[in-house]
Structures are given as structure tokens and as C-alpha cells.
N, C-alpha and C positions, 0 to 999 in steps of 0.2 A: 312576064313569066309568072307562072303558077307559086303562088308562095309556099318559102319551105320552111321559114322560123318567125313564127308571129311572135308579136310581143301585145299582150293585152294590160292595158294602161288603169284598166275599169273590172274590178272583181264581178262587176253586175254582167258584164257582156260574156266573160271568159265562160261559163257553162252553157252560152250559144255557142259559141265555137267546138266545144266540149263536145255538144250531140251531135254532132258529125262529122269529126273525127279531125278536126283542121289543127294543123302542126302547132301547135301554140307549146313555147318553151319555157313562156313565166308571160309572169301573170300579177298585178296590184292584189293587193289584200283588201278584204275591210277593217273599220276600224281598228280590231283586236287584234288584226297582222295573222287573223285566219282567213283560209278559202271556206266559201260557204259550206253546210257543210253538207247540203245536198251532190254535191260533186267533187268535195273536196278528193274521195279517195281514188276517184278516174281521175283527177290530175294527178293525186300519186302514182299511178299506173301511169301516166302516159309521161312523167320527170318534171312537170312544170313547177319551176321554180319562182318560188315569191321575190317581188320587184320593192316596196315598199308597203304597208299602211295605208289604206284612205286620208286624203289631207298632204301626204308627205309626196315630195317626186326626187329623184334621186339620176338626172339623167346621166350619167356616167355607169349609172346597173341595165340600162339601157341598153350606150354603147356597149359594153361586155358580152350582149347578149347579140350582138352583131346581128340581127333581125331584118328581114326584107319585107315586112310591113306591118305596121304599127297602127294598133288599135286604138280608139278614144273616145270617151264617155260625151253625149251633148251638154250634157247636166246633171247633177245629181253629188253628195260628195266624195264621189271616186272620179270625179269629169278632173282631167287635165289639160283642160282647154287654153290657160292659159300660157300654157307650156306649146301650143301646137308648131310655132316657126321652132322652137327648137327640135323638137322630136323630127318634124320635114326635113332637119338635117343631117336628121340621122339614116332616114329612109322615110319611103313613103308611108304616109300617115291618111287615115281616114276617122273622121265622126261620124260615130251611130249616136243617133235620140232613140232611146229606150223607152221614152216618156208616152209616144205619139201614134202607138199600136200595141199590139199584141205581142207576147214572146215570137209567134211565129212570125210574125213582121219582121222583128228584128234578128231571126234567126236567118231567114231568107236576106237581108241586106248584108249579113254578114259574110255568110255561102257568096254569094256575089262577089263580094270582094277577094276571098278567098279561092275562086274557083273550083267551088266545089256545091254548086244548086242542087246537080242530082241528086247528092249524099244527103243533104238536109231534106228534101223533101221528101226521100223516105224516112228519116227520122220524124219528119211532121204526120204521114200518112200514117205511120205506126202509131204511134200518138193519137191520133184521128180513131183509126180502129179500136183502139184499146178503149177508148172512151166511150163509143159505140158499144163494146162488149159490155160493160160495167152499166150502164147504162140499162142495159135489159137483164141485167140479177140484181138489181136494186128496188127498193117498194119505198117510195120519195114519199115523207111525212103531210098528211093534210096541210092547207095553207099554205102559206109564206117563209121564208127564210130572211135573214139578214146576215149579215158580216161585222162583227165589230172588232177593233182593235182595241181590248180593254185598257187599262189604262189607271184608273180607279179615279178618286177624287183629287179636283187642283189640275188636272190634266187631259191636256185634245183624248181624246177616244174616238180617232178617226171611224165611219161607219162607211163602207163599200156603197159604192153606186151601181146601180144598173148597167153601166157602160164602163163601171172598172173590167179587168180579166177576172177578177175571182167570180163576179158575178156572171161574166159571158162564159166561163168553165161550168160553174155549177150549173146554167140553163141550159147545159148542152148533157147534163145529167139528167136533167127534168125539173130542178128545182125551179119556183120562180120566186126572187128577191126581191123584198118592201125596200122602196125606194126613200134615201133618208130626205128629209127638208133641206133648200137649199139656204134657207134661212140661221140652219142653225151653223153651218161653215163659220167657224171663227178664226184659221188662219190666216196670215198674211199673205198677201200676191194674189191674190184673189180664187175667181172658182176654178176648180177641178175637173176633170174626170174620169177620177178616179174613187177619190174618197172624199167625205164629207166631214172635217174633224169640227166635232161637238163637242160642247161642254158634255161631259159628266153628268149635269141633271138633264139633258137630253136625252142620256138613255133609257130615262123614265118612260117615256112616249112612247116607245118600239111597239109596235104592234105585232108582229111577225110571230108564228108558232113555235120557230127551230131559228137557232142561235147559233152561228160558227164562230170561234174566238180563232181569230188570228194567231200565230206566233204560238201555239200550244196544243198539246195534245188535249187526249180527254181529261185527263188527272189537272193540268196545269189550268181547263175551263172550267174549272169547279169553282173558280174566285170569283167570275162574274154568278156563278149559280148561289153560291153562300154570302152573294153582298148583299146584307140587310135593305141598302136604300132601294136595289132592284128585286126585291121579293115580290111584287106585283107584275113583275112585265111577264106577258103569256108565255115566251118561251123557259121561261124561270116556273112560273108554274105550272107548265106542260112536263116540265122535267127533259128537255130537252134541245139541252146546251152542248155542242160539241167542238172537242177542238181540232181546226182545219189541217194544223199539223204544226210543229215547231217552224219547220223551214218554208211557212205557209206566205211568209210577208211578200218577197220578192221571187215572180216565177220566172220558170227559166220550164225547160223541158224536164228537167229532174225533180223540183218542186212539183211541178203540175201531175207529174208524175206520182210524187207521193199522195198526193189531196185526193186524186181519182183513187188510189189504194186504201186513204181512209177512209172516202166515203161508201167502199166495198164492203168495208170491214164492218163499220156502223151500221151501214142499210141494207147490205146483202140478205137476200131471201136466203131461208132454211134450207 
């Protein structure tokens, strides 16, 4: 049967559920025991009630929530994978990897499960459109772009791939993104594809004309524009560092949503 009270396990999945309108009645937190806050307030619109914090599981807030199918992260630290034979006893459970495509990927696996493909795939086509619209009133800056996740000194300053999303979103704007070294990845577990986290004097090397800072507007990308040690990299002294959006790290349809909105607002013709 068609479900009528989800229980989402994973704050990262629950705003796919969100864009296409699937019963979803609570919902895991991230860390701070907020909903993100790209969609926070369509789940107060829609009653979804917080389940626990990232890190924590509480299956008894589960039970309470009497649910006929339960969501679950692959990985990530909202994944309660470890918990999966318990939640199966509560009701049927399924894992989505968020890791292994697109928002629309995982939006669409989700619709599946849910019974509800038609509804998401107009929420994708809209999405699709919209981005097409924005796309033709915008004037895309000479050169290259990059993505970085500043960070400052002592710390990864992960930098966007070409085959991350932020990057296959913005080349569906017209941008085209400098591809970081895969040399400079210093994380553990090896390579990515997503991001490349660099040291810090790696951000020296950027070549790219136009700068996105993750996780910030324009006011809050003004740090990597005023850091002394990056006063040479061309997008610093193009003057044009912009920020991708606060809620720019993890997309979902609502995010993606904003970033196509900023980059309207920045690069929009007269």
C-alpha cells in the first residue's frame, strides 16, 4: 500500500520527500536538533515533527510515530544504518545513498518508494525549467569559476569537482568550473567525487576568475576576499568572490533552488 506516515531517519533525505509532497510526519535533525533551514519552514507547514539530533536514535520516538515506512541514510552522520534490523521491526525500512548521484537521483528513489514518481518528477521538471529560465537573464563572467569551502588556515578547505552537483548545477547555468588537483585531497578514505579538501596553501594556486564560497552569502564571502595570504589568487583580484548561499553545502530541491536564485540576483542582466 501507498504510504501514509513516513518516518525520515536522515535530516539530508527529508527535504526530498518535502518537494513532492510525501506524508512525512517527523523527521531526524542535524546536529543542532534543527531542520535545515532551506525547508525547515514547509515542514512546519506540513507538522513534521523532530525525531532526534544527528549521532543520536531514540527508537521508541519511532515507535510513537506508528509509521508505515521508514527512511534511512547509506552514510553520512545522520545514516542509521546501524539501527536498520531494529527500525524493520518496526515497519518497513529502506536505504537511500545520497552520496552516489544527483539530488534528482535521490529524489526519484525516494518517489519510488513512496509512491509518488509523478509528483517528483514535476517537482524535477519545474526545477529543470526554472533553471533554463535563469539561465538566459544571466551574463556568466569571462573564464572559469571555482567552488571553495573556505575554511581558513589549519584546515581542509574542501574545493568542488567537476562532477560534484554544485558544479553540474552551475554548468547547467553556463558557468564552466577549474578543476581542483587531485593531488592536493588530503582527506582520509580516499578520492572523492565530489570535493577535493585541500590544504589551505592550496588555495594559492586557484586559477579561476569567479570564486563561489560555499555555506555563505556575499557579506559572509568577503573572508576569503580580505585574507591577506589569498590577495593574489585572480578571483580575489578580479573582485569577484561570491557567496553560493548559506544553505549552499547540502542540496536538496530547496537549496538548489536558492543558489539558481543567487546566481540571478548577482549575474542577472539589467
Amino acid at each position: 500500500a501507498q504510504p501514509e506516515r513516513i518516518v525520515s531517519t536522515a535530516v539530508t533525505l527529508t527535504g526530498g520527500l518535502l518537494s513532492f509532497d510525501a506524508p512525512v510526519i517527523a523527521s531526524g535533525a542535524a546536529a543542532n536538533g534543527k531542520f535545515f533551514a532551506q525547508w525547515a519552514d514547509v515542514a512546519t507547514q506540513h507538522g513534521v515533527e523532530t525525531l532526534w539530533s544527528a549521532g543520536s536514535v531514540d527508537l521508541e520516538a519511532v515507535i510513537a510515530q506508528d509509521p508505515d515506512l521508514i527512511v534511512v541514510a547509506a552514510s553520512g552522520a545522520d545514516s542509521t544504518k546501524d539501527n536498520i534490523a531494529d527500525l524493520q521491526a518496526i515497519a518497513p525500512t529502506i536505504v537511500v545513498d545520497y552520496s552516489d548521484g544527483t539530488w534528482e537521483d535521490t529524489t526519484l528513489k525516494l518517489a519510488e518508494a513512496a509512491g509518488l514518481t509523478d509528483q517528483a518528477e514535476v517537482t524535477i521538471a519545474d526545477f529543470e525549467a526554472h533553471v533554463s529560465d535563469v539561465a538566459g537573464k544571466i551574463t556568466v563572467p569571462e573564464g572559469k569559476a571555482n567552488i571553495v569551502s573556505y575554511n581558513g588556515p589549519g584546515q581542509n578547505n574542501p574545493i568542488g569537482m567537476t562532477t560534484g552537483p554544485h558544479a553540474q548545477l552551475l554548468g547547467e547555468l553556463g558557468f564552466t568550473i577549474e578543476e581542483p588537483k587531485a593531488e592536493w585531497h588530503a582527506q582520509e578514505g580516499g578520492a572523492r567525487s565530489d570535493f577535493v579538501f585541500a590544504s589551505y596553501e592550496n588555495l594559492t594556486e586557484l586559477t579561476a576568475e569567479t570564486t563561489f564560497i560555499l555555506s555563505q552569502d556575499n557579506e559572509g564571502a568577503q573572508a576569503f576576499a580580505d585574507d591577506p595570504v589569498l590577495a593574489n589568487v585572480p578571483s580575489v583580484v578580479n573582485k569577484q568572490v561570491y557567496g553560493l548561499g548559506k544553505n549552499s553545502f547540502r542540496i536538496d530541491f530547496y537549496s538548489a533552488t536558492e543558489i539558481v536564485d543567487g546566481i540571478l540576483q548577482n549575474f542577472g542582466n539589467a
